[in-house]
RODO-2510 file (C-alpha; in nm, 4 decimals, decimal comma):
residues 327
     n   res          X          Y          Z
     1     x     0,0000     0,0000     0,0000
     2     x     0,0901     0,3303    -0,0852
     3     x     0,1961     0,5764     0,1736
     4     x     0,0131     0,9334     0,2429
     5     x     0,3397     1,1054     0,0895
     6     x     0,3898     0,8699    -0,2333
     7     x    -0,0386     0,9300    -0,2450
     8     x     0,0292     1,2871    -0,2973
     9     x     0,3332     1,2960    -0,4789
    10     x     0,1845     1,0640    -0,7701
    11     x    -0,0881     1,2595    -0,7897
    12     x     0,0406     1,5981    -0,7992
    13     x     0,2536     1,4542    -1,1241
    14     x    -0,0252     1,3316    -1,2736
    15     x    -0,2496     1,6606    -1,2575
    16     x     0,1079     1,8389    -1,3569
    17     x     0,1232     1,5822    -1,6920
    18     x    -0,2698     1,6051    -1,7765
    19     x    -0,2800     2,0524    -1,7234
    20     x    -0,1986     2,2283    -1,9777
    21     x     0,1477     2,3754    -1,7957
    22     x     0,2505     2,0207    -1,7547
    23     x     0,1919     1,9089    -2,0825
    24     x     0,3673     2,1820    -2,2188
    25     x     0,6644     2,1465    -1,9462
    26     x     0,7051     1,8033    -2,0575
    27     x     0,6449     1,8408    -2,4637
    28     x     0,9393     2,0940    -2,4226
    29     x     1,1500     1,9314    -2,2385
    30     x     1,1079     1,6229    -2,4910
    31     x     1,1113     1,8581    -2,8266
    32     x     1,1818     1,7488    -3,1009
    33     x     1,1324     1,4351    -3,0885
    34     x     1,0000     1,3844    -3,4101
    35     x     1,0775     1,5932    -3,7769
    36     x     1,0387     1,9111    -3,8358
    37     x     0,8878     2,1005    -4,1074
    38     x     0,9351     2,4460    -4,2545
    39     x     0,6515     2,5832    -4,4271
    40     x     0,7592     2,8579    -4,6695
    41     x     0,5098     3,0673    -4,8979
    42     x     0,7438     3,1214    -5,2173
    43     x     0,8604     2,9220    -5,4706
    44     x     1,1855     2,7155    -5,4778
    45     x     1,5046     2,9392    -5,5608
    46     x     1,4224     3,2371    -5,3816
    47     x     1,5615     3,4697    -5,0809
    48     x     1,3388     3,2792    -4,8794
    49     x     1,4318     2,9500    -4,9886
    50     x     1,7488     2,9620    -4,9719
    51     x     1,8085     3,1121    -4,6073
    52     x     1,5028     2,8299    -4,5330
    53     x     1,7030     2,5566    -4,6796
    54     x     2,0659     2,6895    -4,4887
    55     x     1,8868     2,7370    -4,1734
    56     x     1,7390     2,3542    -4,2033
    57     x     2,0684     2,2146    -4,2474
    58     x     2,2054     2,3621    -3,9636
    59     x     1,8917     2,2589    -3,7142
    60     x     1,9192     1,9229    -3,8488
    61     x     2,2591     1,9440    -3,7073
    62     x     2,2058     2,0978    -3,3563
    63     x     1,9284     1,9165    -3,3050
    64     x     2,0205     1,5626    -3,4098
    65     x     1,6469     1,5488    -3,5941
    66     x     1,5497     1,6105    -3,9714
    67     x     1,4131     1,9076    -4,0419
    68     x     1,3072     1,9729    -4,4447
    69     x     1,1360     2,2798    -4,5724
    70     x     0,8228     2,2605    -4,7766
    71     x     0,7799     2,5532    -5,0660
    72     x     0,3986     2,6257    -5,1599
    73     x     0,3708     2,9252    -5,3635
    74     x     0,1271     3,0896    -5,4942
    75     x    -0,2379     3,2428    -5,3302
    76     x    -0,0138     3,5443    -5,1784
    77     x     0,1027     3,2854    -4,9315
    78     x    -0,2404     3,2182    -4,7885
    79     x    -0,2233     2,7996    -4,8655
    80     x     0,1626     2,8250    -4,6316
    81     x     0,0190     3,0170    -4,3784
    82     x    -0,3470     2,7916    -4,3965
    83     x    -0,0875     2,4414    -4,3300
    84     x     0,0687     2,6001    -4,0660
    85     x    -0,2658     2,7093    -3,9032
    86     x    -0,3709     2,3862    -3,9191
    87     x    -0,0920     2,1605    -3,7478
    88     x    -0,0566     2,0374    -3,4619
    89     x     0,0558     2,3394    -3,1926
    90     x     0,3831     2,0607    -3,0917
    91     x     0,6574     2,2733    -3,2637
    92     x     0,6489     2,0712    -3,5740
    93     x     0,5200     2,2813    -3,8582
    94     x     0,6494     2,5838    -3,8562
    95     x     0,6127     2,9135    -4,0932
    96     x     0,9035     3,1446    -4,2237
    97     x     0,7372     3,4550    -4,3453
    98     x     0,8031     3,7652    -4,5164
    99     x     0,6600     4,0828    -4,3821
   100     x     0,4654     4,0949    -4,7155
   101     x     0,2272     3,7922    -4,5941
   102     x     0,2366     3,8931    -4,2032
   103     x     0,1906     4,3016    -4,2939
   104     x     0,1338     4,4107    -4,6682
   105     x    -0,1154     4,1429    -4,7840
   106     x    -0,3526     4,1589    -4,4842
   107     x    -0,3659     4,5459    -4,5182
   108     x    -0,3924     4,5425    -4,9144
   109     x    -0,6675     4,2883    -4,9555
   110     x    -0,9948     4,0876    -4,8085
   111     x    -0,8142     3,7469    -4,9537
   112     x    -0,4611     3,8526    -4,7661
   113     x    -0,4705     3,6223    -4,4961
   114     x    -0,5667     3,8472    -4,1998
   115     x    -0,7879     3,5783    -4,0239
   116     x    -0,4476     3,3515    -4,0367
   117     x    -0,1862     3,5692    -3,9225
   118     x    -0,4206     3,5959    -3,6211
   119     x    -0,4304     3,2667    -3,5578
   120     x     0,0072     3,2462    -3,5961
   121     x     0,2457     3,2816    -3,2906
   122     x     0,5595     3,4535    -3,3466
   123     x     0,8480     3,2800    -3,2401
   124     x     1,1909     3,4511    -3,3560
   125     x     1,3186     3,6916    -3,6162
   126     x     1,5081     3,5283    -3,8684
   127     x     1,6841     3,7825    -4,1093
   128     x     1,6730     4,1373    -4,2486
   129     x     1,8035     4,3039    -4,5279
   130     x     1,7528     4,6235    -4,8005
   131     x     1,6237     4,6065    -5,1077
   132     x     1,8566     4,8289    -5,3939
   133     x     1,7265     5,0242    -5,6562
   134     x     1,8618     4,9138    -6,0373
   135     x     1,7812     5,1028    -6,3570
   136     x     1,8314     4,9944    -6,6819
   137     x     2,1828     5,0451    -6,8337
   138     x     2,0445     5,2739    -7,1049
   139     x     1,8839     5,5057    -6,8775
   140     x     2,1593     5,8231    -6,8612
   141     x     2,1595     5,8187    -6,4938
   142     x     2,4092     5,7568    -6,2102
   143     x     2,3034     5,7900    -5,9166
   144     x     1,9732     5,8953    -5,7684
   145     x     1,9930     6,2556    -5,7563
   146     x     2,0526     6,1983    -6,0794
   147     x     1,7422     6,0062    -6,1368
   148     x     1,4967     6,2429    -5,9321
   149     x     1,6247     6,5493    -6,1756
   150     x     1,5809     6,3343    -6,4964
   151     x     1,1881     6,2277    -6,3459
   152     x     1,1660     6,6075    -6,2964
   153     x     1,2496     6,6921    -6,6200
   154     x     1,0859     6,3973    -6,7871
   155     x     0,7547     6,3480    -6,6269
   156     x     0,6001     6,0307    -6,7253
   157     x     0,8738     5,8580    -6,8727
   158     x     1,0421     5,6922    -6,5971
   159     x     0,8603     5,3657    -6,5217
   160     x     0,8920     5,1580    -6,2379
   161     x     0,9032     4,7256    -6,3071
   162     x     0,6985     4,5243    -5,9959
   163     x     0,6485     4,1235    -5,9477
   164     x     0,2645     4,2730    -5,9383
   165     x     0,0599     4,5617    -5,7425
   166     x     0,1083     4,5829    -5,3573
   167     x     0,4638     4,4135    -5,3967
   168     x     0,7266     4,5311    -5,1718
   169     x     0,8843     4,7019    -5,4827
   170     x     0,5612     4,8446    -5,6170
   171     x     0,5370     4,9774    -5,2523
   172     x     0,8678     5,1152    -5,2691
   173     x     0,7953     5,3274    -5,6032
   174     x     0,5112     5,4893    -5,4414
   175     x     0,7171     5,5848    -5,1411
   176     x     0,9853     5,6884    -5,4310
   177     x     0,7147     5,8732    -5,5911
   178     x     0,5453     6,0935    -5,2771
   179     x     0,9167     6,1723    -5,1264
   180     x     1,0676     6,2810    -5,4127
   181     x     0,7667     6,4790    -5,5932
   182     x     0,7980     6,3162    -5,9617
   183     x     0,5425     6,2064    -6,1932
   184     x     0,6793     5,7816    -6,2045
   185     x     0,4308     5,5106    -6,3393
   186     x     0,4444     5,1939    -6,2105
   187     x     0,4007     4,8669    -6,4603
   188     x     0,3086     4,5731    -6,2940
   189     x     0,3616     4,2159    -6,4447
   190     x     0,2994     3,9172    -6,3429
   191     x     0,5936     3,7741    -6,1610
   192     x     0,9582     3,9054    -6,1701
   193     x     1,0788     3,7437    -6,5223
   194     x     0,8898     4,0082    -6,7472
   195     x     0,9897     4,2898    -6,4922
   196     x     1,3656     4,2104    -6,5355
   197     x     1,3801     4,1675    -6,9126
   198     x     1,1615     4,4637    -6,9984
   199     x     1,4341     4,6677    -6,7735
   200     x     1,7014     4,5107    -6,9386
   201     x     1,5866     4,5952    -7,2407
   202     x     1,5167     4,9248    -7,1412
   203     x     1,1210     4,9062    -7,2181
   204     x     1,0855     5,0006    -6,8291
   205     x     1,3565     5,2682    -6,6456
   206     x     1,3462     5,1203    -6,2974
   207     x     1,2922     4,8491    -6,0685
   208     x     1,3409     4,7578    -5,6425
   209     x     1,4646     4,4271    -5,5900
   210     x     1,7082     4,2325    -5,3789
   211     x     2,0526     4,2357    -5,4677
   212     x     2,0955     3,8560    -5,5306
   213     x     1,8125     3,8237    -5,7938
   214     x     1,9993     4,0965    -6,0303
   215     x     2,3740     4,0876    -5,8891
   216     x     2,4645     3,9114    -6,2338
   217     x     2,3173     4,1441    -6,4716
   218     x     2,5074     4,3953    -6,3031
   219     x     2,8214     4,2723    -6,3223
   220     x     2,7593     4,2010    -6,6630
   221     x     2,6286     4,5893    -6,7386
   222     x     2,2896     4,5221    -6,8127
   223     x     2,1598     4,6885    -6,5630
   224     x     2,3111     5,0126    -6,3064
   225     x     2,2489     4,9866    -5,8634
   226     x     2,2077     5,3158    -5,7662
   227     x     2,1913     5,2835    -5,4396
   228     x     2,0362     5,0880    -5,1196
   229     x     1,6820     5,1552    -4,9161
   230     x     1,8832     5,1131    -4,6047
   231     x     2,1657     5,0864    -4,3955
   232     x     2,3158     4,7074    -4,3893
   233     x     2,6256     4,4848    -4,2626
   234     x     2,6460     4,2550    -4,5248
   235     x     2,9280     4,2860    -4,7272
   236     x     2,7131     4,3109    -5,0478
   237     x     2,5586     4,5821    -4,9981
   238     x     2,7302     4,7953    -4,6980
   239     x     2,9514     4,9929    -4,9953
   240     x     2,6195     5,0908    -5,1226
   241     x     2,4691     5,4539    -5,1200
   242     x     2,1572     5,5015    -4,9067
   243     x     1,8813     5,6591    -5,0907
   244     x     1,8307     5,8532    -4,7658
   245     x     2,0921     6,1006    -4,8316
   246     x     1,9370     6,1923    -5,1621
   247     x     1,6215     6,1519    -5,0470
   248     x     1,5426     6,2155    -4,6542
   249     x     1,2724     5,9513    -4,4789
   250     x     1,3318     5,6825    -4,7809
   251     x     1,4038     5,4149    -4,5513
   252     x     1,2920     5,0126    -4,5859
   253     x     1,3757     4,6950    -4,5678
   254     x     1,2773     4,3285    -4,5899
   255     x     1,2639     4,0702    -4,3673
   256     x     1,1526     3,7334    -4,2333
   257     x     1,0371     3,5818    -3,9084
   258     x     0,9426     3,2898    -3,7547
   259     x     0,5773     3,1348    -3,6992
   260     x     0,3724     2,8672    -3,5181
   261     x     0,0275     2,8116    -3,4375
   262     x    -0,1172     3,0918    -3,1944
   263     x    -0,1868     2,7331    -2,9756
   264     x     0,1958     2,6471    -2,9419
   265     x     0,2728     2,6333    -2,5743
   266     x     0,5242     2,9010    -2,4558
   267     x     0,7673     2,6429    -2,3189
   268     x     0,7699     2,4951    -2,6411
   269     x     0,8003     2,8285    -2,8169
   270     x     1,0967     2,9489    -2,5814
   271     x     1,2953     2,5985    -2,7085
   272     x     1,2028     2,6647    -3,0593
   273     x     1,3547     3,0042    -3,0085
   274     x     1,6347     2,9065    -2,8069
   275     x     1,7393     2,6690    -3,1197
   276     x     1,6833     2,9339    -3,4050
   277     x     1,9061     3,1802    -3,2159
   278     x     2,1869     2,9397    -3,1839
   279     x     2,1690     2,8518    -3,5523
   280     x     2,1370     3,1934    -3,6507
   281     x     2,5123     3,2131    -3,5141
   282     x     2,6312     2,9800    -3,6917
   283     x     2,9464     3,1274    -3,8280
   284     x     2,9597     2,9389    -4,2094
   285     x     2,5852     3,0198    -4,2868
   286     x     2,6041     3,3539    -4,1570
   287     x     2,8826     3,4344    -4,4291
   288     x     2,7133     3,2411    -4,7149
   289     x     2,3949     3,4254    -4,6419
   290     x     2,5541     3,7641    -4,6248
   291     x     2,7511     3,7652    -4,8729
   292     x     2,4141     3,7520    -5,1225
   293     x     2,2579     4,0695    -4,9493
   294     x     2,1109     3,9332    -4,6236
   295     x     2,1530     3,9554    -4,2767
   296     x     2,0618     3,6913    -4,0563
   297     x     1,8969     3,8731    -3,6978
   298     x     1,8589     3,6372    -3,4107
   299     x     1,5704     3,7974    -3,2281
   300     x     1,2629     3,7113    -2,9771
   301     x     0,8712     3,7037    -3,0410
   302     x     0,8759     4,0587    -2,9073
   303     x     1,1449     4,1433    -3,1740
   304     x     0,8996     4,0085    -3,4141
   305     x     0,5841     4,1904    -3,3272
   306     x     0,7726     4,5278    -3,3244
   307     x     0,8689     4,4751    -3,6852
   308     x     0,5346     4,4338    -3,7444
   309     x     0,3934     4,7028    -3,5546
   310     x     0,6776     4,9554    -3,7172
   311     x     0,5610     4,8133    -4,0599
   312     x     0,2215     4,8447    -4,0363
   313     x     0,2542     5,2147    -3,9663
   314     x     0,4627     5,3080    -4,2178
   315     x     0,3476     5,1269    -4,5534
   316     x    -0,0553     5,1761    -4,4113
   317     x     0,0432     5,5309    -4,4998
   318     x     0,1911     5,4307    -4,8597
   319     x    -0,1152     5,2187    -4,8914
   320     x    -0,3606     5,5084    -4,7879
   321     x    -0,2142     5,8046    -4,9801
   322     x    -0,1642     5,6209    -5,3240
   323     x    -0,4563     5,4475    -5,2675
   324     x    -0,3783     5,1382    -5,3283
   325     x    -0,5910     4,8029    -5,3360
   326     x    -0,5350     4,4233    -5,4178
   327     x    -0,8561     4,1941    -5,4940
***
């Protein structure tokens, strides 16, 4: 028979195992246990991707446990962010997002996703970097002082490429377009293959991107960087002019952040973190992934929410003044 003391003691752990603190005490001191899975809302190839891919090989490592990464394009990242929703809150499916799906596409349209970033719980900041802005070679500018006197004196004429219409770089040429006081048109396309022959070709004057997707053509002279949106560290693009000094409050960058479900125990969500900001140390991936234009920012789920909050306030103006809308 069991004494009064062993009575309690088994009891107390089995109300500590069956609560909801208990379960998540032990699920964290346990995770993972099982493989992971990185959800990411973009194709295969891209900025995303690849720091997605990098940062999964180096989890895999720390962790001793697989972890693969899962592209689904497409839907403005609503399908990604619809998986994630839908998992199992154990740390297992995870989201990394670009402030386009957890900011811009909520604000911009009905469709965006806003009823599942609510239900999303941010977990770590992941990286951070400027986009540049490139003209075509046979545009006779240099630099963009350059560029705002030649939209001056040209109004109309200087078009702006975008991936399509509430894009970061559509975004960008309306903040462009109010700061600097020029008449600019913007020519969406569908996707960023049209955008960067038409500029190499010259059929459109101007484009934001990041550095990585038009590096070559730049090397090669097809097309001119004029200058960065902001400040950075990575070796790629610290040399760069800010577009600030030209043009005072042009500041902007991109960046990515962690996600789980909005259920995902804090204990869990502490180790997940705790596990990202090791990796993001990692000294070989940090100089693979900054050398293409990125900068990897270990950070905590308050890191991520003030991104967000800074975000919304600035390109909800954008939005608002060049009234702008995405069905």
């Amino acid at each position: 028979m069991l004494n009064r003391f062993n009575r309690r003691t088994i009891l107390a752990t089995l109300l500590l195992a069956t609560s909801p603190l208990g379960f998540a005490q032990t699920t964290a001191a346990a995770w993972p246990t099982k493989p992971i899975k990185l959800m990411v809302p973009y194709a295969a190839g891209g900025p995303a991707d690849v720091v997605a891919r990098e940062l999964a090989l180096v989890l895999s490592a720390d962790l001793k446990q697989t972890v693969t990464v899962e592209n689904q394009g497409g839907g403005m990242g609503v399908p990604a962010l619809g998986v994630v929703t839908r998992a199992d809150p154990d740390g297992r499916t995870l989201l990394l997002a670009a402030f386009g799906n957890m900011v811009l596409q909520p604000m911009l349209s009905k469709r965006g996703g806003a009823d599942l970033v609510a239900k999303l719980r941010p977990v770590s900041t992941i990286s951070t970097g400027p986009h540049v802005l490139v003209v075509s070679a046979k545009l006779p500018v240099k630099n963009i002082s350059e560029l705002i006197d030649y939209a001056r004196a040209n109004p109309g004429k200087v078009s702006f490429a975008s991936a399509g219409t509430g894009g970061t770089a559509h975004l960008g040429m309306e903040m462009f377009k109010a700061l600097s006081k020029t008449d600019v048109l913007h020519v969406p396309y569908k996707g960023s293959a049209g955008a960067v022959n038409d500029l190499i070709s010259g059929e459109v004057s101007a484009m934001f991107s990041s550095l990585p997707s038009l590096q070559g053509l730049a090397d090669k002279g097809m097309v001119k960087v004029l200058a960065a949106t902001a400040p950075s560290k990575s070796a790629a693009t610290k040399s760069l002019p800010l577009i600030s000094t030209s043009l005072p409050g042009f500041d902007y960058t991109t960046w990515y952040a962690m996600y789980a479900p909005l259920a995902t125990p804090k204990p869990i969500v502490d180790s997940i973190n705790a596990a990202l900001n090791k990796a993001l140390k990692n000294t070989a991936m940090v100089a693979k992934i900054e050398a293409a234009g990125t900068e990897l920012q270990p950070g905590s789920p308050e890191d991520v929410m003030a991104w967000t909050q800074r975000d919304t306030d600035k390109w909800a103006r954008v939005i608002r003044d060049a009234k702008i809308s995405v069905e």
